[in-house]
C-alpha positions in Angstrom: 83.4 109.2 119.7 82.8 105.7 117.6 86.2 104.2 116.7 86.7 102.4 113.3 88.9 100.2 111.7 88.6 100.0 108.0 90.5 97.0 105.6 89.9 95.6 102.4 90.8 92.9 99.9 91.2 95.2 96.7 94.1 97.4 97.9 94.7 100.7 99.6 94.4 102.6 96.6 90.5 101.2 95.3 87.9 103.4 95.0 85.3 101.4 97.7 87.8 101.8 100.3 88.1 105.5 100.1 84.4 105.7 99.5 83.7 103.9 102.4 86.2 106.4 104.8 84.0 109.2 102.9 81.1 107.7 104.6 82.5 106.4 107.6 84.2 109.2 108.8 81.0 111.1 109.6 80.5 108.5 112.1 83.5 108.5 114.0 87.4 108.5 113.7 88.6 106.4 111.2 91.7 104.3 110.6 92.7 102.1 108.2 95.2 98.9 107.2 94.3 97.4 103.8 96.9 95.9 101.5 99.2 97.2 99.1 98.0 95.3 96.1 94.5 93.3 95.3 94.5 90.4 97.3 91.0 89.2 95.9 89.9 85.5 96.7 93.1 85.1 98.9 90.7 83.8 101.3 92.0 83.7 105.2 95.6 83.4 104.8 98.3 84.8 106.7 101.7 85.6 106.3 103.7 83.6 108.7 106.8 82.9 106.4 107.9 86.8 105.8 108.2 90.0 107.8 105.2 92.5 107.1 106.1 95.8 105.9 103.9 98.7 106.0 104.0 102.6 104.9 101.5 105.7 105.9 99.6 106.8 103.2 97.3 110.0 103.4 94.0 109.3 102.9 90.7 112.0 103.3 88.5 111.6 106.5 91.0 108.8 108.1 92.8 109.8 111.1 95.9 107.6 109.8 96.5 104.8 107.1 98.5 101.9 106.4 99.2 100.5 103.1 100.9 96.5 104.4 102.3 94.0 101.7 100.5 91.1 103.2 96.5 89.9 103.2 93.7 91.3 104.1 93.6 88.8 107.5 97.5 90.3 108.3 96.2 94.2 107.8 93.6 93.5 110.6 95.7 91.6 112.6 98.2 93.9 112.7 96.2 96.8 113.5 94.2 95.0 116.3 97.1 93.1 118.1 100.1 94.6 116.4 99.0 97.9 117.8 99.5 99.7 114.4 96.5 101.9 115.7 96.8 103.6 118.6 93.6 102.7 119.8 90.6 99.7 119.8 88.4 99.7 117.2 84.4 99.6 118.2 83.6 98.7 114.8 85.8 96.8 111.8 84.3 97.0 108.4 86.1 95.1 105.3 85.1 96.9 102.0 83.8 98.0 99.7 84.4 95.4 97.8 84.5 95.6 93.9 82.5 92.5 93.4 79.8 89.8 94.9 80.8 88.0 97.9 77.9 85.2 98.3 76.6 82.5 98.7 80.3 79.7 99.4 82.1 82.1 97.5 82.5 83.7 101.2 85.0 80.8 101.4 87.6 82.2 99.2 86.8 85.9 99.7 89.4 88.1 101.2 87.2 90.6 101.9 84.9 88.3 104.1 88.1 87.0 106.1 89.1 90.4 107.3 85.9 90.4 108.8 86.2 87.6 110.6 89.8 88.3 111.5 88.5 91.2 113.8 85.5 88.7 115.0 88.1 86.0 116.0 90.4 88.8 117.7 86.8 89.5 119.6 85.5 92.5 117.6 82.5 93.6 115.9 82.7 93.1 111.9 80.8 93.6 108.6 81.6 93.2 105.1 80.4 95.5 102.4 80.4 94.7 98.8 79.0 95.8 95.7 78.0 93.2 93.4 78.2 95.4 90.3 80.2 98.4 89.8 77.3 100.2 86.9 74.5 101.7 89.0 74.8 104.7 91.5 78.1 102.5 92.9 79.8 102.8 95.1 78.0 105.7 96.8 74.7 103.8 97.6 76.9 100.9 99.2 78.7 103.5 100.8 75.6 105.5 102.5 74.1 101.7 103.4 77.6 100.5 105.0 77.4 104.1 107.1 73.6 103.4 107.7 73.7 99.9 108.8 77.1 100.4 110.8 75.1 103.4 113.2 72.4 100.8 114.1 75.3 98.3 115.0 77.0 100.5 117.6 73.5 100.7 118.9 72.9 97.0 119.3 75.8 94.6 119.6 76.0 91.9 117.4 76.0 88.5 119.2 79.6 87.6 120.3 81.5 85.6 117.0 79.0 86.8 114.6 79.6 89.2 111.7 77.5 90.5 109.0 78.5 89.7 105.3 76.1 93.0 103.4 76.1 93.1 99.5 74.7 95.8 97.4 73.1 95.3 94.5 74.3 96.8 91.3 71.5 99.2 90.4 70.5 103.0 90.7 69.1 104.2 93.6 65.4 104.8 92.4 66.1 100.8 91.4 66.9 99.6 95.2 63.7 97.4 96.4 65.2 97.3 99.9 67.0 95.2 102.2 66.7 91.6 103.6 68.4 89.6 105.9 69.2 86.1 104.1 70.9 82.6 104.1 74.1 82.0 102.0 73.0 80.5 99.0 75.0 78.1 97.1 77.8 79.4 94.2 77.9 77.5 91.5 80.2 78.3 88.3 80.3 76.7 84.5 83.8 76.6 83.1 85.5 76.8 86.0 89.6 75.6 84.8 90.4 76.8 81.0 93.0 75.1 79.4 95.1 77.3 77.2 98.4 77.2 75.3 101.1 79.5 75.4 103.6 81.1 72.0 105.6 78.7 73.3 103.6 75.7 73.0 103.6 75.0 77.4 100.2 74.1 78.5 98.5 76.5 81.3 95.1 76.7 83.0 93.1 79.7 84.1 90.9 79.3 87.4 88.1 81.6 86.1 84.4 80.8 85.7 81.0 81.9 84.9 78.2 82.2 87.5 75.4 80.2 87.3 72.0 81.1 88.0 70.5 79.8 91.0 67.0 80.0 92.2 66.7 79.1 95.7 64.4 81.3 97.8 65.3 82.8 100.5 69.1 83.2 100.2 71.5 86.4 100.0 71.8 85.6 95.9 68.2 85.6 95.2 68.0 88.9 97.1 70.8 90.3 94.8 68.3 89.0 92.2 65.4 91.0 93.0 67.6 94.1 93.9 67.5 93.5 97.5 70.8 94.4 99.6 71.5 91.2 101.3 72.5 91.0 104.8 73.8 87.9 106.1 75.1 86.9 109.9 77.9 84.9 109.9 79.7 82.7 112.1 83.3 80.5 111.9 82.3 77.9 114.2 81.4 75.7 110.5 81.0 72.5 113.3 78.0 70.3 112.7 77.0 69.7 116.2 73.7 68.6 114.8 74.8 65.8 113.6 77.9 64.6 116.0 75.7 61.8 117.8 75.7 60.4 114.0 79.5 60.5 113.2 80.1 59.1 116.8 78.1 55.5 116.0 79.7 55.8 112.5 83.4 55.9 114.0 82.0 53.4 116.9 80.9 51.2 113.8 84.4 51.1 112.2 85.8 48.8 114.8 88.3 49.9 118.2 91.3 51.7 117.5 94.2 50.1 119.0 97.0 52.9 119.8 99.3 53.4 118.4 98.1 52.7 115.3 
């Protein structure tokens, strides 16, 4: 029987996360470590500076569950190589998340890096989210997560590869399909608001409104046209293409002469 490991970035309690067990669970045993609060666009920290804490939690259709006060990189890290499950995952999924991850905004995205955790620790990963909460919801995502999830215990993903999957935010009957696409780019208007407090202090507010981007052929122009995006992802971000190029440019700067 399939084994699964299921984390998120919106905390144990969030309605994706039990949706996606719901789903899951007719697969295979599930367990699950996910954090005790949101940890939205914490991106891939860790916690190196504090113990980690954790408490069982009952959860329908999962075998056992963790609720950990750290990120959503420390619930799969702990799990996999703290041995907080009892046994290997064949599959880790991070979702479902309330919210778009594409384009760069994979970058920030908590979600995403528990993915990638369980690739770096050398397991299979996806990472579900839905890019609007009105629609069907979380159901659809959940019955697409379950769908493409079967197919990848049937063909392994290429070692350090995940899938990043977002769902559109529509009804079913509105779903034009799905489509394997680039990362496009994220771009925001307003990103830093300045605002003043009762006391007269000065504070910003990291917040932002999504611009509208065009480019064919990425994972935001399939949201676009109600497509659920599927994207392969790697974390080797080295440009090897283009290495030959920095080398003459550093040979150009003149010899080093250690120490410097």
């Amino acid at each position: 029987m399939a084994v699964f490991l299921l984390a998120n970035d919106d905390g144990i309690h969030s309605e994706g996360l039990h949706v996606l067990c719901n789903h899951i669970s007719k697969l295979g045993k599930v367990y699950i470590a996910a954090p005790d609060r949101e940890q939205s666009a914490c991106g891939h920290a860790i916690s190196l500076h504090r113990p980690l804490r954790m408490l069982e939690r009952k959860i329908p259709g999962a075998i056992q569950a963790w609720e950990v006060d750290g990120t959503p990189a420390d619930c799969v890290k702990l799990a996999i190589e703290g041995a907080l499950i009892p046994e290997q995952p064949d599959l880790v999924i991070s979702g479902i998340n309330r919210g778009s991850n594409l384009g760069t905004d994979v970058l920030y995205s908590g979600t995403v890096s528990a993915a990638i955790e369980a690739t770096l620790i050398g397991f299979p990963a996806m990472a579900v989210s839905l890019c609007d909460p009105p629609g069907d919801g979380f159901e659809l995502a959940g019955e697409i997560a379950a769908k493409i999830a079967s197919a990848l215990l049937k063909n392994n993903l290429p070692k350090n590869t995940l899938l990043n999957v977002n769902v559109p935010g529509v009804r079913r009957e509105e779903l034009v399909g799905i489509t394997v696409a680039r990362l496009g780019r994220r771009q925001y208007s307003k990103v830093i608001e300045r605002r003043v407090d009762p006391r007269g202090k000065v504070y910003y507010w990291i917040a932002g409104e999504p611009v509208l981007n065009n480019e064919n052929d990425t994972d935001i122009d399939a949201i676009i046209q109600n497509k659920v995006s599927v994207t392969p992802l790697q974390f080797d971000m080295t440009r090897s293409d283009i290495m030959p190029a920095v080398s003459k440019i550093i040979e150009e700067a003149g010899s080093f002469q250690f120490p410097i």
